[in-house]
N, C-alpha and C positions, 0 to 999 in steps of 0.2 A: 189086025191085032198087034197090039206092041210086045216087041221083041228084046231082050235082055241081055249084053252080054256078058253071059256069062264063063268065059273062056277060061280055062286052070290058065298061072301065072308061063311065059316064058321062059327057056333058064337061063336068059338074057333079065328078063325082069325080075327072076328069083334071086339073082346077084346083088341087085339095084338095090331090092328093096329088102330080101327077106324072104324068109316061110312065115306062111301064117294057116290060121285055120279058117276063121271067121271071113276072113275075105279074100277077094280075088281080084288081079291087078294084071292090063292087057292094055300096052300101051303104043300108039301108034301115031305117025307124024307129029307128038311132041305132043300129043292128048293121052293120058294117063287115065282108063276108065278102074277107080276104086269099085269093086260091086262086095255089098254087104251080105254073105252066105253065113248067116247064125241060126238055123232053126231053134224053136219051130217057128219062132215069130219077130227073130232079126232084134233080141230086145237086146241093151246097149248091159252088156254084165261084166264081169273081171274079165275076159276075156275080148272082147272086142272092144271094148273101153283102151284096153293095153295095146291089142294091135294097131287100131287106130294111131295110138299116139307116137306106135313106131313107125307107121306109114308118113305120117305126117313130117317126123323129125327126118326120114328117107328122105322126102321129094322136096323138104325145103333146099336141103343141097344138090339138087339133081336139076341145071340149069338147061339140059334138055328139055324136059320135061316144062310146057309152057302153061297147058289147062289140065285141072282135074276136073271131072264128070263125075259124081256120086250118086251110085245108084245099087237096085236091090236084086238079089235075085228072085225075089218072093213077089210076083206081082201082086198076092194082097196082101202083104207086110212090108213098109221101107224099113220100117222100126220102130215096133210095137209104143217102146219107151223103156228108161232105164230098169234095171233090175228090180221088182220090189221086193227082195229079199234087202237090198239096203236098210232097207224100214227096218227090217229088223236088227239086222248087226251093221252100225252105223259105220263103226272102224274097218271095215272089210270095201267100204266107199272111201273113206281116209287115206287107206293106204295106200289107192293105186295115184295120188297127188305124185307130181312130175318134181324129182329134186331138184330141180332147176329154173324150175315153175315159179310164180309169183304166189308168197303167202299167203296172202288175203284173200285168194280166190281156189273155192272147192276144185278137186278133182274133173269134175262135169264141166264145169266154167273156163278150168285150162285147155279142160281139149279140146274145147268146143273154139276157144281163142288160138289153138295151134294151129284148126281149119282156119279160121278169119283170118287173121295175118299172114297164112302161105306166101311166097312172093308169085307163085301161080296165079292167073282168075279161074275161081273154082266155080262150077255147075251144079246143084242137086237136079235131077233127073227123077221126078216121082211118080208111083203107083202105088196104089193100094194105102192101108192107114198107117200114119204116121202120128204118134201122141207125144206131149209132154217130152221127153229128152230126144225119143224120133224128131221130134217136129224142132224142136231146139237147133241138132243137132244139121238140119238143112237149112233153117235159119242163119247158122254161120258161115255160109255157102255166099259166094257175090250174087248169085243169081236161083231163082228157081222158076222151073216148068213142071208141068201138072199133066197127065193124061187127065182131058174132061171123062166124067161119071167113073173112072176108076181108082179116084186119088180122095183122099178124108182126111183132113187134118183135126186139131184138137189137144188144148192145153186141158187136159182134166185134174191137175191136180188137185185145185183145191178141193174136190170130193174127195181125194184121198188123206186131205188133214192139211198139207201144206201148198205151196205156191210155186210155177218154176225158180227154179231156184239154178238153172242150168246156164245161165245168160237170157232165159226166155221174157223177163220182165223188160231189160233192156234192150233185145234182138227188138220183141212186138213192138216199142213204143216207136222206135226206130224209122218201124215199115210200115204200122198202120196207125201213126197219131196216137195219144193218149187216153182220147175217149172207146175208141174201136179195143187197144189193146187191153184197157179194163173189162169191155165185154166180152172178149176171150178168155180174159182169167180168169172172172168169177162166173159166167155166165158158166164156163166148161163144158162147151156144145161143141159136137163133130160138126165142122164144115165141108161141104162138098168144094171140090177143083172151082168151080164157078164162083162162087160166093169167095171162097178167099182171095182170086183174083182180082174182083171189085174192092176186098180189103187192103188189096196192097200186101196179102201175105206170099204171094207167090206172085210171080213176073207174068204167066199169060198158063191160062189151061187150051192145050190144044186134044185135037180129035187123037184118041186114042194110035191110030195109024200114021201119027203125021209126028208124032214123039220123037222117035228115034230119029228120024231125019233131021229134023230143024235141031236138034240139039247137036248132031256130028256136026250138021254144015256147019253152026256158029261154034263150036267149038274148035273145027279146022281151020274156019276164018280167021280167030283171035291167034292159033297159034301159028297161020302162016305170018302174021304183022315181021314189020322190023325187031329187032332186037330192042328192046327197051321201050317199044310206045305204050305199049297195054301199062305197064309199072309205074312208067308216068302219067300216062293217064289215070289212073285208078289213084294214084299218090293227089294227083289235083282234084278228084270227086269226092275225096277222104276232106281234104281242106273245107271245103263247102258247107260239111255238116257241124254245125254249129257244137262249138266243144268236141271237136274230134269224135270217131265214127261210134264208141261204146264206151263214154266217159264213167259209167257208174255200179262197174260188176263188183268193187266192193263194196260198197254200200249195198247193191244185192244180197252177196251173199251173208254180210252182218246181219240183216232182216232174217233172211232165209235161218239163222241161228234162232229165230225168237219160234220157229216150229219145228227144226228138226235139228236132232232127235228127237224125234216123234213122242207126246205122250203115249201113256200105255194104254189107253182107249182107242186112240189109233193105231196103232200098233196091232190091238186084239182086232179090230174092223176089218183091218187089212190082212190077218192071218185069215180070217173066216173069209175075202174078199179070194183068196188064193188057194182056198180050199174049194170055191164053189167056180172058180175056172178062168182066172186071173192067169196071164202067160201061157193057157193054154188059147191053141185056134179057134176053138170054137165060145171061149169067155173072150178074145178079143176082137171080135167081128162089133159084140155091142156091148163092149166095156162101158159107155157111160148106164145103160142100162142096168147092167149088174153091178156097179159099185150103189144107186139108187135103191136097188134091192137087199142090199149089206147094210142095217142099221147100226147107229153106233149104240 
């Protein structure tokens, strides 16, 4: 069975980085494991939205610190997906925008761009389901691994009215070609660990017991290298990709403008979506199901 760590912070690493609530941060030979603790369903809200983006801003200056490993404590939650109380008070998502951030690009898009550009190589480490801003959210990650049969992926949004809008339009087309990524956005089907690996959305699904190991060793590996080869290397893998690694997050989120804020049909879909067990465990186990059941 795959193991999680989930360890409280050091108060060597509480210095580093911080208190936080939502996560927890245990770091060791130059690997920094972030583990995501937000019950009940690890969904991405004002609060872990904000700690994230102080962790991030932490370990970009922390030259110790060589990999980050992103993982959950909830082995069947990485994260759920962003808050949908957004849906309804749009400005309470406005707000938590980085003043230092780039204008043109939502709140979700900057700090999803704070993970991507870390000068770290960063791991998502997955189990359990991840949707929409979850699945975003480890998208922005250099790398991801899967526990086979315990890991689901799934951009559902457009049943909820809109599209990702997170960087998820440009993360998918990125990793699985143009045609595949349309079929996850409007298809909005959960994928099992194996199927997204033939997608190219994830790096490899291994056997549930064999996770945590292959992810330390590689993880130890890159942060035993020389000083500066992984930066440069990764700096020449970035060149490769034609127009630079994520040339069109605002152009995203201008589109992302033509649905949200949300008309007020969807808006009521999504209250009565939230009433009938939306961000609760037992509505997120088969969320595409129940927003199918939620007419507009």
């Amino acid at each position: 069975m795959t193991t999680f760590r989930t360890t409280s912070m050091t108060t060597d690493d509480s210095r580093r980085f911080g208190d936080f609530t939502a996560l927890r941060v245990e770091v060791e030979a130059g690997v920094a494991h972030l583990t995501i603790d937000n019950p009940p369903v690890n969904t991405l809200d004002v609060l872990l939205i904000t700690e994230l983006g102080r962790f991030f801003d932490a370990v970009s200056q922390d030259e110790r610190v060589r990999v980050v490993v992103l993982q959950s404590a909830d082995p069947e939650f990485f994260s759920a997906h962003a808050d949908v109380n957004f849906m309804f008070d749009p400005e309470s998502l406005m707000r938590l925008a980085a003043p230092d951030g780039d204008p043109s690009l939502n709140p979700l898009q900057q700090m999803n761009e704070r993970l991507r550009t870390l000068p770290q190589v960063t791991i998502a480490k997955l189990a359990g389901r991840l949707r929409a801003g979850g699945s975003e959210l480890a998208m922005a990650a250099d790398m991801r691994f899967a526990a086979k049969g315990r890991t689901w992926l799934s951009q559902p949004e457009t049943r909820m009215g809109i599209f990702p809008g997170g960087g998820g339009t440009q993360y998918l087309t990125r990793l699985m070609g143009r045609a595949r990524a349309v079929e996850v956005i409007l298809g909005a089907e959960l994928f099992d660990a194996e199927l997204a690996e033939r997608y190219g959305w994830i790096n490899r699904a291994l056997p549930p017991e064999e996770l945590d190991g292959f992810v330390d060793a590689l993880a130890r590996r890159i942060a035993a290298l020389p000083p500066g080869v992984a930066a440069a290397a990764m700096e020449a893998v970035d060149v490769a990709e034609a127009g630079g690694p994520v040339p069109r997050l605002s152009e995203e989120s201008t589109a992302h403008g033509k649905v949200y804020p949300s008309p007020d049909a969807v808006v009521d879909r999504m209250r009565r979506a939230m009433g009938a067990g939306v961000q609760t465990r037992e509505g997120e186990v088969d969320l595409e199901g129940l927003l199918d059941r939620v007419s507009y």
